[in-house]
N, C-alpha and C positions, 0 to 999 in steps of 0.2 A: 784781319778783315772785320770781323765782329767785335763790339763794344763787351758783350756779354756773353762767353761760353755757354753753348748749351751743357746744363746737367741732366746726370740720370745716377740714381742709386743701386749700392750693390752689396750687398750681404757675404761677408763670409764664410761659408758651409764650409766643413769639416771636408768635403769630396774635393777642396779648392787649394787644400793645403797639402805639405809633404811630409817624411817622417819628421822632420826638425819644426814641426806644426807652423810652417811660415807658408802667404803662398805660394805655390809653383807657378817660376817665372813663366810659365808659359800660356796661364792664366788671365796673366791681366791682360794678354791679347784679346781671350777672351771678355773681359770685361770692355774695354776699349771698341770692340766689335758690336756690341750690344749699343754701346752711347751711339755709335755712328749711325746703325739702323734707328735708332729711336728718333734722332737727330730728323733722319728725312722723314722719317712716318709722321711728323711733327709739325712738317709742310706738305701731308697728305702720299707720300711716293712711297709705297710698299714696293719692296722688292722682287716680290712674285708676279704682280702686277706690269712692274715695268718691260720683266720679262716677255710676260703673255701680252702685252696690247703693243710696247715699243719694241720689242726683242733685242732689250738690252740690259748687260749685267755690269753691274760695278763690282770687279775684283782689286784684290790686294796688288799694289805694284813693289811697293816700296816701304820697307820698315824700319825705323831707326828708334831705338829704345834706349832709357839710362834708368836702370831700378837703385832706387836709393834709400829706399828703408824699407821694411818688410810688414806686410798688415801678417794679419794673426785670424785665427778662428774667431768667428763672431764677429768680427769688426764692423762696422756701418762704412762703410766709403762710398765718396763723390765721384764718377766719373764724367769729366767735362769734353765738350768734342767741338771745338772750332774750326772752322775752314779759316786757312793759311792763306791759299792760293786757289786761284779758280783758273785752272788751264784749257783749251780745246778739247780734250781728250779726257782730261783726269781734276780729282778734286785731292787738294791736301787738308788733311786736318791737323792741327797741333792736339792731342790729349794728355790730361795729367790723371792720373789717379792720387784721392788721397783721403784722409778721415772725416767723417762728418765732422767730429766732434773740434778739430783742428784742419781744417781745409787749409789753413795758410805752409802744412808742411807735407809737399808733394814727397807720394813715396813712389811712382814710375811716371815718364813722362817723357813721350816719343810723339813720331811725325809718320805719320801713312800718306803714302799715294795712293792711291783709289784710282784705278783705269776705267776708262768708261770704253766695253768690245762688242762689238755683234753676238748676239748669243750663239748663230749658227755657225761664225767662222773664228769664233773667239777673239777676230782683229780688234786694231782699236777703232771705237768708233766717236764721231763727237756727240757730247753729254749736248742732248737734245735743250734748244734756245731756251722752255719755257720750265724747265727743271734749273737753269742759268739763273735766268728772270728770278723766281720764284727762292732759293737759296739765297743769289747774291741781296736781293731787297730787302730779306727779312734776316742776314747775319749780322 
């Protein structure tokens, strides 16, 4: 959808890695989570916000991941978060993780769904027109 992935930087702490000092897969969700909020906060949409004035969350639907080389402690890494798809209900992003120093060699690199549900009923709900607007224009 976008020309240009949005980036956001990520640092390797020691707290981020496992005994074999690589990180723990389960980490770069964490980082990929981070690009995605920054991503909208980027177009003004805080997440605590949308809750309290639209009463709406954007949860995880859908994750599809492939880790293919391992960062290490200390590492500087890029993480990029583009929207795929822009659905009724839900937004896709494509994210890679991978080094500063070498961005051209992806070391994880998956696809989220992101559901957009009523906070009170948790249903799904549709990703309100001018949060649409406002994503789709500027991806």
């Amino acid at each position: 959808m976008s020309k240009v992935p949005f980036t956001w930087p990520v640092r390797v702490y020691y707290e981020d890695t496992d005994h074999g000092g690589v990180v723990y897969y389960a980490n770069y969700l964490k980082f990929m989570e981070r690009a995605r909020t920054e991503h909208l906060r980027s177009f003004g949409f805080e997440q605590d916000q949308l809750r309290a004035r639209e009463g709406l969350l954007f949860v995880v639907r859908r994750v599809q991941v492939d880790y293919l080389a391992p960062a290490v402690f200390n590492d500087e890494l890029v993480v990029t978060a583009e929207i795929t798809h822009l659905g009724r209900a839900s937004i896709t992003y494509g994210q890679q993780v991978a080094r500063k120093q070498a961005p051209e060699q992806v070391l994880c690199a998956g696809s989220i769904k992101i559901a957009s549900v009523d906070a009170r009923s948790m249903r799904p709900a549709p990703v309100p027109e001018h949060i649409i607007a406002e994503i789709s224009g500027g991806t």
